[in-house]
C-alpha positions in Angstrom: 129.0 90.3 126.4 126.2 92.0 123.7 122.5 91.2 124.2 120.6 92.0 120.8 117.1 92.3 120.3 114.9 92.2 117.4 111.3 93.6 117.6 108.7 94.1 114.9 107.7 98.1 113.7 104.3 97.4 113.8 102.1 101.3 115.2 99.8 97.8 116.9 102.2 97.9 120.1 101.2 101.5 120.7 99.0 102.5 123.2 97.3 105.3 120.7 96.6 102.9 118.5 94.8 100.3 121.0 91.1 99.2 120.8 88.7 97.7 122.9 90.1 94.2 122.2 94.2 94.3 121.9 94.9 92.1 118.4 98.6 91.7 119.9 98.3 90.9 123.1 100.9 88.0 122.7 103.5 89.8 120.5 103.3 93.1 123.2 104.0 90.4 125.9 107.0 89.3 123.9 108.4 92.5 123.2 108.4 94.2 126.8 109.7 90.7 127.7 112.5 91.1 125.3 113.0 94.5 125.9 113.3 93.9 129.8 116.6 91.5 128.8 118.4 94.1 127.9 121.6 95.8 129.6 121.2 99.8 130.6 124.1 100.9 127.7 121.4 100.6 124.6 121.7 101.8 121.3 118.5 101.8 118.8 118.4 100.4 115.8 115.7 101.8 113.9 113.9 104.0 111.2 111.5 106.8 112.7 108.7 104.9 112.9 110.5 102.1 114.7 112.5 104.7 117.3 108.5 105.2 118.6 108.3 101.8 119.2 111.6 101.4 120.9 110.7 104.7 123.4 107.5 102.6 123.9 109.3 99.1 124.9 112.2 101.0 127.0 109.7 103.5 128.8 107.9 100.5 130.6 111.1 97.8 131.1 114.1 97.8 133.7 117.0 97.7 133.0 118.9 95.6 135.2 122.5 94.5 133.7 125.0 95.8 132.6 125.7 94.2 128.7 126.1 96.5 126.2 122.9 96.4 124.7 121.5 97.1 120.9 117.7 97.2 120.3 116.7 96.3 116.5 113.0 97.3 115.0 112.3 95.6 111.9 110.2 93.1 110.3 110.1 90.9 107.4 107.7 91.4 104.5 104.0 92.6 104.5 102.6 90.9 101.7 102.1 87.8 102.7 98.2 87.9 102.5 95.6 89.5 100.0 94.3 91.7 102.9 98.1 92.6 103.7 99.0 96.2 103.5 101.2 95.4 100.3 98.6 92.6 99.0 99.6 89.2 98.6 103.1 88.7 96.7 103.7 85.0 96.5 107.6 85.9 97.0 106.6 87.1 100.2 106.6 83.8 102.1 110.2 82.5 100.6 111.5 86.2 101.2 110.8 85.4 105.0 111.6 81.7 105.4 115.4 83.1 104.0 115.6 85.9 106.3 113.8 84.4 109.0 116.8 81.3 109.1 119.3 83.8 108.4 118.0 85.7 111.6 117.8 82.2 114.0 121.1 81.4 112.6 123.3 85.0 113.7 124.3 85.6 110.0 121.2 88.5 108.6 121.2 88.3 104.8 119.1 90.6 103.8 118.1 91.4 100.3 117.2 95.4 100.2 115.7 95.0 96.7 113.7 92.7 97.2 113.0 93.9 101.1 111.2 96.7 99.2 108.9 95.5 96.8 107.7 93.2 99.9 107.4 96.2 102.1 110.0 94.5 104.8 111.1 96.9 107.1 115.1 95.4 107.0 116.9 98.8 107.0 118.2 98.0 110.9 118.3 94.3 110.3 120.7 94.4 107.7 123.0 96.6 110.4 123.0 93.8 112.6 125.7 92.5 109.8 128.2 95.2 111.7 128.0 93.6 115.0 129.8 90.3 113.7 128.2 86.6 114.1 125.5 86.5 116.4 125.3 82.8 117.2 121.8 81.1 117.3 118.7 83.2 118.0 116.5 83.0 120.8 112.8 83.1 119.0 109.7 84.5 121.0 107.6 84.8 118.7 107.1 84.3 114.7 104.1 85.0 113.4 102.4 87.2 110.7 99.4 88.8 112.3 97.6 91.1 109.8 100.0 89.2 106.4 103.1 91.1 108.0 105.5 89.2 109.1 107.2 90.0 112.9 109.5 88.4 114.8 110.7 88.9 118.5 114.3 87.7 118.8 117.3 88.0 121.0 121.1 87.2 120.9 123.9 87.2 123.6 127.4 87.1 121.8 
């Protein structure tokens, strides 16, 4: 059996990039909580920036069974507001509704092209096409803090 995990990229989750008040208290919770899920054989699935935020989640979770294991860092587009880091794009929204169903579903589509001009962090999330049909996702959270849209997700196949 393969537990998969989806996480969102976002610097927010680190501690060197806290405030006074923590903006993502809820998504943090979510992540260490998906993070914890996972089986002590783990391979990363991430750009640089997303590796630091893996170390991060892994560095304060168990491990306690013994699935392979495959943690993903990604997230869908950030334009989906005009104070966004991309600004608004009104393709944004329909960009995520696609790849957000295609993630609850097990099947990623992912269009890179597209991915880019939205600023959507998709370069692990398109891997997740290599590890075969996922089945249905777990979700634990969807929401687009910020006009970036993130996503906490997990699979067993």
């Amino acid at each position: 059996m393969t537990r998969v995990v989806l996480v969102p990229g976002t610097l927010a989750l680190l501690p060197e990039y806290a405030g006074l008040e923590d903006p993502v208290a809820d998504l943090r919770a979510a992540c260490l909580e998906a993070a914890a899920w996972l089986g002590r054989s783990i391979t990363v699935l991430a750009d640089e920036q997303g590796v630091r935020i893996a170390e991060y989640l892994l560095d304060r979770t168990d491990h306690m069974h013994e699935e392979e294991s495959y943690l993903v860092v990604g997230n869908g587009s950030a334009c989906r507001t005009e104070k966004a880091p991309g600004h608004l794009d009104e393709r944004s929204h329909a960009f995520d509704e696609a790849l957000g169903a295609s993630l609850r579903g097990g099947r990623p589509e992912v269009d890179a092209d597209l991915a880019r001009q939205l600023w959507a962090s998709v370069g692990a999330i398109a891997q997740l096409r290599d590890l075969g049909e996922l089945g249905p996702a777990q979700v634990a959270y969807d929401d687009d803090p910020f006009g970036v849209q993130y996503w906490v997700m997990r699979w067993e196949s």
